[in-house]
N, C-alpha and C positions, 0 to 999 in steps of 0.2 A: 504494500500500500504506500502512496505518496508521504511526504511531510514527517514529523519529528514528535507530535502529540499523539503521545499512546491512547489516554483518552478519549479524543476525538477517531483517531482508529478503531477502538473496539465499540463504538457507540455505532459507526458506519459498519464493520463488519457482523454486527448484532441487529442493526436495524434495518439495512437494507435489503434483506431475503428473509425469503419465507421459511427458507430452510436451508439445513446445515450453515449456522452461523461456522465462524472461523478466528484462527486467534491471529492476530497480523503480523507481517514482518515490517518494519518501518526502516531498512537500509539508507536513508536519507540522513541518519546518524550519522554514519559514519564507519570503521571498522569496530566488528565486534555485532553489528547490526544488519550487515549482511548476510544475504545466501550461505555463507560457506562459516564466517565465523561465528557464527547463531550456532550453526549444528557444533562447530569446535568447541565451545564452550558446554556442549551440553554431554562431553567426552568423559569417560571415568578414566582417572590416571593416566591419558595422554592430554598434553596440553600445546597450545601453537603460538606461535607472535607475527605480529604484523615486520614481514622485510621487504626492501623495496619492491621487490619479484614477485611481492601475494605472501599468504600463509606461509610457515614454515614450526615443524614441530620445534620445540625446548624440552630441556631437561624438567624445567618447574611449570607452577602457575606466574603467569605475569601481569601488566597491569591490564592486557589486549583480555585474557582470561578472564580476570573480575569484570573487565566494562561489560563484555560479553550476557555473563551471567545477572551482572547489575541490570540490563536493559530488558533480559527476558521475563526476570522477577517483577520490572516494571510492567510488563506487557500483560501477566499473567494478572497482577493486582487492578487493572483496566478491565482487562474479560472478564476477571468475578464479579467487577461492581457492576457489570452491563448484564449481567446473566445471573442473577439472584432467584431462587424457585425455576431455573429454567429447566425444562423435560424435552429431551430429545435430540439429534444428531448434532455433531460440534466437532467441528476440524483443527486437529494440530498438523502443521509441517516441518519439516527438517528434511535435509541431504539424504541422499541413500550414498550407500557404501562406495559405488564405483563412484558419482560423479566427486564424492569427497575426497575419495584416491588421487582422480585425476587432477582435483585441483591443489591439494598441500604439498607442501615439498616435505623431504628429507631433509636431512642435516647436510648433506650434499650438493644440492637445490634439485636434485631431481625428484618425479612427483612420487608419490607413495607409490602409485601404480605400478612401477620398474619391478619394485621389492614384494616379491610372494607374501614373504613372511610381513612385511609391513601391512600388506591389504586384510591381512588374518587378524592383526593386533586392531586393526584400525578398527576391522568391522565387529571384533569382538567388542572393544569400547563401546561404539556406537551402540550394538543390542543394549547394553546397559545402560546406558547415559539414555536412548530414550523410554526404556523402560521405567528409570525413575522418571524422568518428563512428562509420561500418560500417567505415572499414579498420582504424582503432583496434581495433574489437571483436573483427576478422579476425583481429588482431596476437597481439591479447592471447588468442585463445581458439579457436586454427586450427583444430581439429577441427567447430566446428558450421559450419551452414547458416544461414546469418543470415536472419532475415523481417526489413523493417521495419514498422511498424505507424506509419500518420500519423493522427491524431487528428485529427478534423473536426465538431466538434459547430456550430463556426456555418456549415457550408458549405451548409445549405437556407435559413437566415438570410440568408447573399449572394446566393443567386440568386433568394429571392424579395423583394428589398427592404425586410427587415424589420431591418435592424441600425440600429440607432438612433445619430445624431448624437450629439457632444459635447454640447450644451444638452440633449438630451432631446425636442424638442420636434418633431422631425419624422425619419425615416429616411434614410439612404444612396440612392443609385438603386441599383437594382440591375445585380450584373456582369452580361453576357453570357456566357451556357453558354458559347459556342465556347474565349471567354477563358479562363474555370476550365477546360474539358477540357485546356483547348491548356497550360496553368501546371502545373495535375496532372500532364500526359504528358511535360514537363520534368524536371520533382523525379525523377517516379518512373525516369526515364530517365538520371538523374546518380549516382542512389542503386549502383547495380550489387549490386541484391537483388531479391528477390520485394517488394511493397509491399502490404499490407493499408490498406483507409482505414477506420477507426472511426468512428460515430457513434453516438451515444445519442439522437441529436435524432428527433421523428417524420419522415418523407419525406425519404426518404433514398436520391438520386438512384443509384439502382439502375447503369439506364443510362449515364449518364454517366460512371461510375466506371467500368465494363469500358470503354468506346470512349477511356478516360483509358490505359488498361493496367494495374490491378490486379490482385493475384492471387489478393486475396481481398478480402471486407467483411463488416465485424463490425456488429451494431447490434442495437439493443433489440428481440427481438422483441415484447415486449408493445404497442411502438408501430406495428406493422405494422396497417395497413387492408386492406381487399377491395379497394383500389386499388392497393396494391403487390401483392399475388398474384402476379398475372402478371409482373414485372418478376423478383420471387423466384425465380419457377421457369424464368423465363429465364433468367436466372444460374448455376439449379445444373444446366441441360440443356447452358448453355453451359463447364462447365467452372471458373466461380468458386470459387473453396471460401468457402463461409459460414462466418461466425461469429457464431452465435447467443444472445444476451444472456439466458439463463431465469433466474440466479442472482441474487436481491438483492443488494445491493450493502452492504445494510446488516445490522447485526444482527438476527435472527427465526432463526423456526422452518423449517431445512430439511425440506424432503418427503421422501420416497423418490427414489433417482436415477430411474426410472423414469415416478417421474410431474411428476418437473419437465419432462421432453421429450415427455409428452403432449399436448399442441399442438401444438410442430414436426412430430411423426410424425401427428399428423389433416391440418394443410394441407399435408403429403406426399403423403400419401393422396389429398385431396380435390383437388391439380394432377394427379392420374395420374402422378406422379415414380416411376422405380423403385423399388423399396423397399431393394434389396439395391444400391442407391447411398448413401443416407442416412449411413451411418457412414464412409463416406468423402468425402462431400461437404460434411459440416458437422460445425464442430468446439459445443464448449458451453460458455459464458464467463459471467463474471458481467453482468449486464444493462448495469454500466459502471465504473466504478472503485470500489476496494475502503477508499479512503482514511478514508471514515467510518465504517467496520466499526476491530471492537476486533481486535486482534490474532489473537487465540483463533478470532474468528469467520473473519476473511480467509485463516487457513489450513483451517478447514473446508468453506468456498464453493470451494478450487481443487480440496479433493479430493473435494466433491460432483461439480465440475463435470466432474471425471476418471471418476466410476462412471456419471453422468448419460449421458457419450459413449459409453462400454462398454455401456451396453444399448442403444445404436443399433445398436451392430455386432451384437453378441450375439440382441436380436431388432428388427429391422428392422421387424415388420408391428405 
């Protein structure tokens, strides 16, 4: 989400949908409040510092560490005061294990990625650090259903070899699918939630996300090809819940809700998927994060994307 007022964020991520409220990220901070150092600090006994290169582990906690943890205690004391008696679905998000590989370094500067054994330590952390995160949230706010949401935009990045070395100058090998399923089926196994994996990147391993255990995935659909088709409508035959990116992400001209999920509802159609499935098998999100949208705009993309859903349900064909 835009801006620096936690506050004002979880007022906007509580009151602008009908459903699955959300806890916000506000990266407008600064580090420690972003994408990658949000989930760092939420690490059990690995800890990172800001160098000029991005992330890089340390031996200790440091001051990058507490800002970290200071700004999500902040975030966390916002979403309880906005969700008092609340009953019902509520999203946290953090990193999954591979995009978090690929972005921290070593002591080296190379990314955790390189090091077997580092993606093993990394992702152990990680099951932990968010497993206390969802009881915290449990703590603080008994009445919802917690989703967690893991963020993966370099996860087609790792398995096809394209994450680039520290020099620049040549790529990572690429993981083994078995490995990312088998690290995925971990996390999402420690978390004791339902787990979404998010990506905005194109190819977006469909399959391997369900045979991981997800219970949903979210992603851009403007990046979908005639080559995911069928992996898509595997998904929503097999019970996935999609989540579908139609909303820009940035400041413009909203449509009518109706016709922003005019493509979703054509390659419905065009799988033979039932029709009078649609609004319940796929929810309508912005195409990926809202952080570069102006404030004003970020709360009228959640409640486009709330009327955008409602004509799924309302007329399906």
């Amino acid at each position: 989400m835009p801006g620096e007022d936690a506050r004002e964020a979880a007022r906007t991520a509580t009151g602008a949908l009908e459903a699955l409220p959300f806890l916000p990220e506000l990266p407008a901070r600064g580090p420690g409040a972003d994408m990658l150092g949000r989930t760092l600090g939420m690490l059990v006994e690995l800890y990172a510092r800001v160098e000029p290169s991005g992330w890089r582990f340390g031996d200790r906690p440091g001051r990058d560490t507490r800002r970290a943890r200071a700004w999500l205690g902040e975030d966390l004391d916002a979403l309880e005061e906005f969700t008092q008696g609340y009953e019902g679905a509520l999203k946290l998000q953090a990193v999954g294990p591979w995009t978090l590989a690929a972005g921290v370094e070593l002591r080296n500067g190379e990314a955790a990625l390189s090091d077997t054994g580092a993606c093993r330590d990394l992702a152990e952390s990680l099951a932990e650090g968010l497993r206390l995160h969802v009881a915290e949230a449990r703590r603080r706010i008994p009445g919802a259903r917690l989703v967690l949401q893991l963020d993966e935009p370099s996860l087609t990045a790792v398995l096809l070899g394209r994450v680039r070395s520290a020099s620049g100058y040549r790529t990572l090998r690429a993981v083994d699918r078995q490995a990312v399923e088998g690290t995925l089926r971990d996390v999402i196994g420690a978390v004791r939630a339902p787990v979404i994996v998010h990506s905005c990147a194109p190819e977006v391993p469909f399959g391997l996300l369900r045979r991981a255990g997800v219970a949903g995935i979210s992603f851009d659909f403007d990046l979908l090809t005639e080559r995911d088709w069928d992996d898509f409508g595997e998904a929503a035959e097999g019970g996935t819940a999609l989540f579908a990116g139609v909303v820009p992400g940035t400041d413009g001209p909203l449509s009518d809700p109706a016709g922003s999920v005019s493509g979703v509802r054509a390659l419905w159609r065009r799988l033979g998927l039932a029709p009078g499935d649609l609004g319940s098998s796929l929810a309508v999100t912005p195409s990926c994060g809202l952080a570069g949208a102006s404030p004003a705009y970020a709360r009228a993309a959640l409640v486009h994307c709330a009327k955008a859903a409602r004509s799924l349900v309302d007329n399906p064909e």
